[in-house]
C-alpha positions in Angstrom: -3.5 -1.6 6.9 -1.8 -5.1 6.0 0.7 -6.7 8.3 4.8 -6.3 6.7 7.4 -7.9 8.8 11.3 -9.2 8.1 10.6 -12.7 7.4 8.3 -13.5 4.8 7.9 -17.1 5.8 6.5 -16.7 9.1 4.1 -13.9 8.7 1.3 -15.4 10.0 -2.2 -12.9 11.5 -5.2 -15.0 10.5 -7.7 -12.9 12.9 -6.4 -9.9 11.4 -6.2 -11.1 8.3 -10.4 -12.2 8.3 -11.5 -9.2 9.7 -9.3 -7.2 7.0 -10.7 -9.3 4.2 -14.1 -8.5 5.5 -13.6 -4.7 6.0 -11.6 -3.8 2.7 -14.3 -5.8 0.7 -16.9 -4.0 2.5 -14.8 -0.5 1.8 -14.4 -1.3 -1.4 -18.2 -1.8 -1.8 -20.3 1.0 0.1 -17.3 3.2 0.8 -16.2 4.4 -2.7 -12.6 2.4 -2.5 -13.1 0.9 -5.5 -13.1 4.3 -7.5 -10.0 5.0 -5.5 -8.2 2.1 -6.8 -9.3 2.7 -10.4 -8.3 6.1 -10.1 -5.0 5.1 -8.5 -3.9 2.5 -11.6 -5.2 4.3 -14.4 -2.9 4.8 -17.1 -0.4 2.2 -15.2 1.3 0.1 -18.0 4.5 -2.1 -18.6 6.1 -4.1 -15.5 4.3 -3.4 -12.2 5.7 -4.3 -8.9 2.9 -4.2 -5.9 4.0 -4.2 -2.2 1.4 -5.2 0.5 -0.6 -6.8 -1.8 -3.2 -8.0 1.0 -6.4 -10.0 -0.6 -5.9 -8.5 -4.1 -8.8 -6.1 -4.9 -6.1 -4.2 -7.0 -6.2 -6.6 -9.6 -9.3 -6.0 -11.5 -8.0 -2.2 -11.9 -4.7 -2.7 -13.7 -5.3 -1.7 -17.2 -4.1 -4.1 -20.2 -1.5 -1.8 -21.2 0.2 -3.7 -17.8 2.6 -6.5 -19.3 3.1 -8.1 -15.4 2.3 -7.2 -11.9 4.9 -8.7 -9.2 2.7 -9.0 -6.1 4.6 -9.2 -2.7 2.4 -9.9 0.0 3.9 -11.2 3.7 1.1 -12.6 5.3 0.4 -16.3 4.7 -3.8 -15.7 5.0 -4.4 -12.5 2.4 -1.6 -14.3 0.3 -3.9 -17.0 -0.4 -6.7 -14.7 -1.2 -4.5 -12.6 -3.2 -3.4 -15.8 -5.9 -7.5 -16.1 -5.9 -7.7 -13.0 -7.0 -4.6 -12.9 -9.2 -6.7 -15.7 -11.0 -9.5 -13.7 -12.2 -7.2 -10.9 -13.7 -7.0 -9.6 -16.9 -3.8 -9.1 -16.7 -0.3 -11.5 -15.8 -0.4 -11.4 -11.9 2.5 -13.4 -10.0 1.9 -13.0 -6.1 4.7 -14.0 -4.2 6.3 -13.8 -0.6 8.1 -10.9 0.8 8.7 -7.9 2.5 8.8 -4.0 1.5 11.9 -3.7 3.2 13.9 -6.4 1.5 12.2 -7.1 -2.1 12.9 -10.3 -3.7 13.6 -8.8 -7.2 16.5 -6.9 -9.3 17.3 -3.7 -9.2 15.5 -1.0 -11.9 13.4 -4.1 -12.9 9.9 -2.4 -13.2 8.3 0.6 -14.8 5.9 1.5 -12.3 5.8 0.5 -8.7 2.1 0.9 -6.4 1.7 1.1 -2.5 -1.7 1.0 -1.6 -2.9 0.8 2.4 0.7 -0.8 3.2 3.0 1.8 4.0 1.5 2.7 7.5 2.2 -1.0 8.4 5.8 -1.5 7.4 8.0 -1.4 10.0 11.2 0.3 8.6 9.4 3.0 6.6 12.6 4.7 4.6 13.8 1.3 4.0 10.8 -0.3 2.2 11.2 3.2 0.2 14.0 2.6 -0.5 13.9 -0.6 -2.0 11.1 1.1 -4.3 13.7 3.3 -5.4 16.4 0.6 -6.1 13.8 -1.4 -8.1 12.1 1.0 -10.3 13.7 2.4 -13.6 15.0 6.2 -13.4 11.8 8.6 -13.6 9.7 5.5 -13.4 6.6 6.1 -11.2 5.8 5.4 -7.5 1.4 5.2 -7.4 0.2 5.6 -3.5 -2.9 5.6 -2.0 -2.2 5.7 2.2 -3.9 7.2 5.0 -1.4 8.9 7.5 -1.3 12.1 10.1 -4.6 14.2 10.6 -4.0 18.0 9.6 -5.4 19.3 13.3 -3.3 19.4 16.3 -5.6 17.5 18.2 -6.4 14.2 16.2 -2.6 13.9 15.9 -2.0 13.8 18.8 -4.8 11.2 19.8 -3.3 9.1 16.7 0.6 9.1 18.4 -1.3 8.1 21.3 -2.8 5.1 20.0 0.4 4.6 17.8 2.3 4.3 20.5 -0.2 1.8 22.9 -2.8 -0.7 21.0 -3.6 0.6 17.7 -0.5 -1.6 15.9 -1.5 -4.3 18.3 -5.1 -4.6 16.9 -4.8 -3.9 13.2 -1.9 -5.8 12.3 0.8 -2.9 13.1 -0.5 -0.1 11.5 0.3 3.0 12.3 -2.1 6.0 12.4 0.7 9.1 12.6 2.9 8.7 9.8 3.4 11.3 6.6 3.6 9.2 3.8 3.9 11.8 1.3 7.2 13.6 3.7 9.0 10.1 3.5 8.2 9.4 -0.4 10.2 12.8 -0.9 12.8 11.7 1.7 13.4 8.8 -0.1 14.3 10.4 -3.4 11.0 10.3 -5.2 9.5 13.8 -6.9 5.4 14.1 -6.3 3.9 15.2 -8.9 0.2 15.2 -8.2 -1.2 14.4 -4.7 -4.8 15.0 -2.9 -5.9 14.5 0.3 -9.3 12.7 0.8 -11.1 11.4 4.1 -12.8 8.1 4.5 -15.5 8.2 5.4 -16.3 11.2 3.7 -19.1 11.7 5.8 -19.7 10.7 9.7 -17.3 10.8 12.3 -13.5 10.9 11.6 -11.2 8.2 12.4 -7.8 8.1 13.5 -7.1 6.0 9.9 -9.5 8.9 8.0 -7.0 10.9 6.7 -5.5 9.7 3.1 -3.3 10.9 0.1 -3.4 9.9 -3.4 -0.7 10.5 -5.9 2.0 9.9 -8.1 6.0 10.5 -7.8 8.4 10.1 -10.0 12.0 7.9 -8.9 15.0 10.3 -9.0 18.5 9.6 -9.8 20.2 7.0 -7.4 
């Protein structure tokens, strides 16, 4: 749930950018995150590109088989934390500034692109898609890990209600109500493998519970 806006200069939510340094950590510890992100980069290898790179808990999850990750993160704040992190990698990590809607890198540059907690934030979704598309290799993969629309009629509808009033205000404009997995296959990209997951798993559900996991595969331009 990281901030993504058109200049990549000026992206600038330090309250936001605290308290999501605090709660991914935290996610990452007691909420089983970090097995999500292992699970989400394993067998990744070659030249990675990373959109929405927030503080960088990625990092320590590439395997070595991953000759560079290209890290583009807007917002000034988990920037900084994110070249930390790219630090203490075991593998080549270049964190630069940027946008998912207009990436700062060549076309069918990279072998294997990764969208983790970011797509709900963007604020053209089928155009940070389809930069994805424009910079991977033909059949190269797409890894995503986002949370998006609740299955029941009822939390769906609370989610376009906060979408739509102060949920993007007070989580650096995420969006609760969007089908990640639909727009991936707008864009052009084949799933092949996907499963939902909620987090928490247990407790309450919250209008950011619902999540996919998976893999696509770019198609033909």
């Amino acid at each position: 749930m990281r901030s993504a806006h058109h200049d990549p200069d000026s992206v600038e939510h330090p309250l936001f950018a605290r308290f999501y340094a605090r709660l991914s950590t935290t996610a990452d510890t007691r909420g089983g995150v970090r097995e999500l992100r292992r699970e989400l980069l394993h067998g990744v290898s070659g030249r990675v590109i990373e959109i929405g790179a927030g503080n960088g808990l990625n990092f320590a999850h590439y395997p070595r088989a991953v000759s560079e990750v290209v890290a583009v993160e807007p917002e000034r704040s988990l920037r900084r934390l994110a070249a930390d992190a790219a630090r203490r990698a075991e593998v080549p990590v270049d964190v630069v500034p940027g946008v998912a809607e207009v990436l700062p890198v060549k076309s069918e540059a990279f072998d294997a692109a990764v969208a983790s907690l970011v797509l709900c934030t963007v604020r053209d979704l089928p155009r940070a898609l389809a930069e994805l598309h424009r910079v991977l290799r033909p059949d190269a993969e797409l890894r995503f890990f986002e949370h998006g629309r609740a299955p029941s009629a009822g939390m769906a509808a609370v989610q376009r209600t906060l979408d739509r009033t102060v949920w993007p205000r007070l989580f650096g404009g995420c969006h609760t109500s969007r089908d990640p997995v639909a727009a991936i296959e707008a864009a052009g990209f084949r799933v092949t493998s996907c499963r939902t997951l909620r987090l928490p798993e247990r407790g309450p559900a919250l209008p950011s519970s619902y999540c996919v996991l998976g893999t696509a595969r770019r198609g033909p331009a």
